[in-house]
C-alpha positions as CSV (number, residue, x, y, z in Angstrom):
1,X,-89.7,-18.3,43.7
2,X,-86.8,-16.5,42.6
3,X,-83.4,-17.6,42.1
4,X,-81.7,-16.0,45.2
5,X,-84.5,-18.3,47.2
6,X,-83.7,-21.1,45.3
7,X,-80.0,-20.9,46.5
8,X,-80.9,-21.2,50.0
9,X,-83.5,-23.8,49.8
10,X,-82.9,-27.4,50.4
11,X,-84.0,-28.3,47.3
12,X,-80.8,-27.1,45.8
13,X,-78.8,-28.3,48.7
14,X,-80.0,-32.0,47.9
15,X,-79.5,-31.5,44.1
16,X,-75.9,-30.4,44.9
17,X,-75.2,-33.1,47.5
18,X,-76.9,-35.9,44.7
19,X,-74.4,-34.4,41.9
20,X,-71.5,-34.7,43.8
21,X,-72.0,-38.1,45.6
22,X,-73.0,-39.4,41.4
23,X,-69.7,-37.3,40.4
24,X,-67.6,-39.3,43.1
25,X,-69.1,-42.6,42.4
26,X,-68.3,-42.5,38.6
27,X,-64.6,-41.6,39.4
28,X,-64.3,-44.0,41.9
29,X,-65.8,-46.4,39.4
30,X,-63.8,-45.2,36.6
31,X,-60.4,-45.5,38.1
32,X,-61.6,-49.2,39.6
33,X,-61.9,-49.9,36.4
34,X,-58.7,-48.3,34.1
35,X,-56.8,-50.1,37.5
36,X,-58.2,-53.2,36.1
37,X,-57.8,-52.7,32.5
38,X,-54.6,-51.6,32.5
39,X,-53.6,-54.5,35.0
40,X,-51.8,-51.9,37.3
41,X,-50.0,-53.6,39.9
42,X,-49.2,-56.3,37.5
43,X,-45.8,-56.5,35.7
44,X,-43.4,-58.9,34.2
45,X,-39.2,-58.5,34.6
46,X,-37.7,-58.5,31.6
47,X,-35.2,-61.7,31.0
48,X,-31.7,-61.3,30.3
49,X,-31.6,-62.5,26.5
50,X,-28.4,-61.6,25.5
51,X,-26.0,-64.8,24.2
52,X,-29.7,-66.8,23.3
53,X,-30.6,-68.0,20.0
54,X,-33.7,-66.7,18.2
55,X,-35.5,-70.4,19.6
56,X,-34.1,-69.9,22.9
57,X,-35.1,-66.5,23.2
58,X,-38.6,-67.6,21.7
59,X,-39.0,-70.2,24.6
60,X,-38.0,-67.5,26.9
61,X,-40.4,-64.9,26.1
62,X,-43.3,-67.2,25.2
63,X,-43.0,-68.6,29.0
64,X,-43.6,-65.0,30.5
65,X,-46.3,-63.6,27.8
66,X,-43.9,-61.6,26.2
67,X,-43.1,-60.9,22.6
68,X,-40.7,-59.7,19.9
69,X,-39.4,-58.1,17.5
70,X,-36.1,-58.3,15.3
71,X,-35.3,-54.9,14.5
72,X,-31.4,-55.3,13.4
73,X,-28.5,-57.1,13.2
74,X,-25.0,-55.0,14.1
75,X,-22.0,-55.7,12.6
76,X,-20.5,-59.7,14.1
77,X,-18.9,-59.7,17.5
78,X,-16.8,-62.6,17.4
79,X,-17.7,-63.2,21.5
80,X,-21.3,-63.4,20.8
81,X,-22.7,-66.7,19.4
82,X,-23.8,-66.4,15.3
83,X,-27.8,-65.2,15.1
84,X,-27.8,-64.8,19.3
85,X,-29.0,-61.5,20.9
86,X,-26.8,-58.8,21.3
87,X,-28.6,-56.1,22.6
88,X,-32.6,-55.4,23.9
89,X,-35.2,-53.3,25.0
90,X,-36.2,-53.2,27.7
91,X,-33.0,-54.0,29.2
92,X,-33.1,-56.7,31.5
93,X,-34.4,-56.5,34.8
94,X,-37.1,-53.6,34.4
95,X,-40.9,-54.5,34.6
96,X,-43.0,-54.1,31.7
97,X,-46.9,-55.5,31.0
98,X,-48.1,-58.8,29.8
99,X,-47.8,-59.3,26.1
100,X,-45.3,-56.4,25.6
101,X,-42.9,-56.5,22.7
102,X,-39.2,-56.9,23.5
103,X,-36.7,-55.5,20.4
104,X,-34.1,-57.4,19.5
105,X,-30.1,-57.2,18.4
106,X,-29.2,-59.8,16.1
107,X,-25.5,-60.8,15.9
108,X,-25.1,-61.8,12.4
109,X,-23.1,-65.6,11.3
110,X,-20.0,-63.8,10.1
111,X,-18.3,-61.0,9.6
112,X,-19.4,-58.9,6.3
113,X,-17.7,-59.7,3.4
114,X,-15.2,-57.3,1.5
115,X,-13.8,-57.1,-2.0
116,X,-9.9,-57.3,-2.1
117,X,-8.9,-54.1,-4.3
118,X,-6.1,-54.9,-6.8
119,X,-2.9,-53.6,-4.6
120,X,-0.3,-55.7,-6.6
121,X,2.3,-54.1,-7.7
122,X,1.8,-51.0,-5.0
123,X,4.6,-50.6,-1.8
124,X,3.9,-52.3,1.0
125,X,3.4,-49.4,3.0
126,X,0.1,-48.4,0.6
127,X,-1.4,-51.7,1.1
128,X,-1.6,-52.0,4.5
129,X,-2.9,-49.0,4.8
130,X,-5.8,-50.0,2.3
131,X,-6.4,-53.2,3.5
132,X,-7.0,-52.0,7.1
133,X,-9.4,-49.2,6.3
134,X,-11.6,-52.5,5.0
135,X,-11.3,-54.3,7.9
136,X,-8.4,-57.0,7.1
137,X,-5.8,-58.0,9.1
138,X,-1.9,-58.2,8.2
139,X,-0.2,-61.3,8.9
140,X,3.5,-62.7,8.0
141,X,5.4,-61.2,5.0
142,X,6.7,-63.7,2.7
143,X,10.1,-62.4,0.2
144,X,10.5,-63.7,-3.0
145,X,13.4,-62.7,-5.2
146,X,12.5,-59.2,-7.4
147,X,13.2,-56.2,-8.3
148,X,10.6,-54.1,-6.3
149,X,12.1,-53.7,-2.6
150,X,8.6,-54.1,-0.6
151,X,6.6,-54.2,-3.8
152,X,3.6,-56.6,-3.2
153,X,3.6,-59.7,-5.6
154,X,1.0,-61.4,-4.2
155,X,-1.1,-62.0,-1.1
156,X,-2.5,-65.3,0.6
157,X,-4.4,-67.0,2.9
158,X,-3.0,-70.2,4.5
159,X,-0.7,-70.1,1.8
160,X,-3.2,-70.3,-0.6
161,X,-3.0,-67.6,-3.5
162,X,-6.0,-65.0,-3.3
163,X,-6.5,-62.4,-6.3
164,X,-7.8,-58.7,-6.6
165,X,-12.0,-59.0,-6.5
166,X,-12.0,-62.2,-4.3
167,X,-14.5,-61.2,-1.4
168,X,-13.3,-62.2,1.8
169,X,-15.1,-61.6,5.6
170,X,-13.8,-59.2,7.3
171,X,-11.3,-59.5,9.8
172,X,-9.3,-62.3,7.9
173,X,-5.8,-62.3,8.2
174,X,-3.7,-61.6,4.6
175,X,-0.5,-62.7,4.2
176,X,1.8,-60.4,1.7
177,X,3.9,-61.7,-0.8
178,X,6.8,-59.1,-1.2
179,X,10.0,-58.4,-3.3
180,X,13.2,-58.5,-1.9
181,X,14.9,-55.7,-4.2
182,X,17.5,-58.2,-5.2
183,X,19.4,-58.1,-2.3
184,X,22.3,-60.2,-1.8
185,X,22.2,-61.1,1.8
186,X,26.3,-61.1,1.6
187,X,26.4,-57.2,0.6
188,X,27.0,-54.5,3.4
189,X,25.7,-51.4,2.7
């Protein structure tokens, strides 16, 4: 028998039919069972976690088999709670799998603390500039008698004294001690 007979006979017919009906059962088989394993037409929404503690959120993601992962805290945003979530993803509302890990945003308890530079003795003008390129606030000007006209004397805090090197939070509001120049209020210029 030669190989061109071989073709047309139904031996080869029936081999071919056998390989393809065994070829279609193992991919119907196979995709039966990744549909399975991967747990296709099963997903979980993702919870809105932002403004939840680190136990709250815990509680959360433990009731619908998820997990996570703290992966930063940004810098404090006074209308988020301290230690809550700021940001996550997935973001809330899309559909992930069972067990997935969710990342995390911490807000941290307080602003970031800053060193207070030594600006005494500098014009008002330079020192405000200085102190808000760290992140401090400006609050009421206080005039003592002096020499210096806007020369800064001193700075506080609830009218408490604070010195160059002190590390405050940021965001604090500094009160400036200046010199009046010696006016006398009675002079006209």
């Amino acid at each position: 028998m030669n190989l061109l007979q071989y073709l047309k006979s139904k031996e080869f017919l029936r081999t071919i039919i056998l390989v393809i009906a065994i070829s279609l059962l193992l991919l119907f088989g196979l995709f039966k069972w990744l549909s399975y394993h991967t747990k296709h037409d099963e997903s979980i929404t993702v919870p809105n976690l932002e403004k939840l503690s680190l136990a709250e959120t815990e509680e959360v993601l433990k009731a619908n088999k998820l997990e996570f992962v703290v992966i930063d805290s940004a810098s404090f945003n006074p209308k988020f709670p301290p230690k809550s979530v700021i940001e996550q993803n997935p973001l809330p509302g899309d559909f992930v799998k069972e067990n997935r890990k969710i990342y995390l945003t911490l807000n941290p308890s307080d602003y970031r603390k800053v060193t207070i530079p030594n600006v005494l003795d500098q014009t008002k003008r330079q020192v405000v500039i200085q102190l808000k390129s760290l992140g401090l606030r400006i609050g009421k000007e206080r005039y003592i008698k002096d020499l210096g006209r806007d020369v800064v004397r001193g700075m506080e805090i609830n009218k408490k004294s604070i010195k160059p090197g002190d590390r405050l939070p940021k965001n604090t509001v500094i009160d400036l001690v200046l010199g009046d120049g010696l006016i006398n209020k009675d002079t006209i210029y």
